[in-house]
Each structure stands twice: as C-alpha cells, then as structure tokens.
C-alpha positions, 0 to 999 in steps of 0.5 A, a space after each residue: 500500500 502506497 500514501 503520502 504525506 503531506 503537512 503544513 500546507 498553509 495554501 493561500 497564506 502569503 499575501 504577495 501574489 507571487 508567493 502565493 501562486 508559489 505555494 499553491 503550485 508545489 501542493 499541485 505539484 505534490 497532488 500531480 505526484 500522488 496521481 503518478 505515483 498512484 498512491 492509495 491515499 493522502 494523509 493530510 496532517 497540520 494546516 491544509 489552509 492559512 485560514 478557515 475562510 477562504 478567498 472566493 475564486 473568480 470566475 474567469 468564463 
C-alpha cells in the first residue's frame, strides 16, 4: 500500500501574489505526484489552509 504525506500546507497564506501562486503550485505539484505515483491515499496532517475562510475564486468564463 502506497500514501503520502503531506503537512503544513498553509495554501493561500502569503499575501504577495507571487508567493502565493508559489505555494499553491508545489501542493499541485505534490497532488500531480500522488496521481503518478498512484498512491492509495493522502494523509493530510497540520494546516491544509492559512485560514478557515477562504478567498472566493473568480470566475474567469
């Protein structure tokens, strides 16, 4: 049996823009790799986001 381990994710937790986009791509990064790797499943331990009242996303259609 195959996980992963991820911890401490704070996405959304820097307020430059630039940072932000940063963290957000590795926990992509991370997740893209799990499917690859066909994990059975993630454990998500610590802070998956900086806050527990997220930015609502644009719509861009």
């Amino acid at each position: 049996m195959k996980f992963a381990h991820l911890a401490d994710c704070h996405i959304g937790s820097w307020r430059d823009p630039k940072l932000r986009d940063t963290s957000t791509n590795a926990f992509c990064k991370a997740i893209d790799k799990c499917v690859k790797e066909k994990v059975d499943f993630i454990l998500i331990a610590g802070d998956l986001f900086n806050t527990s009242l997220q930015p609502k996303r644009q719509n861009n259609s």
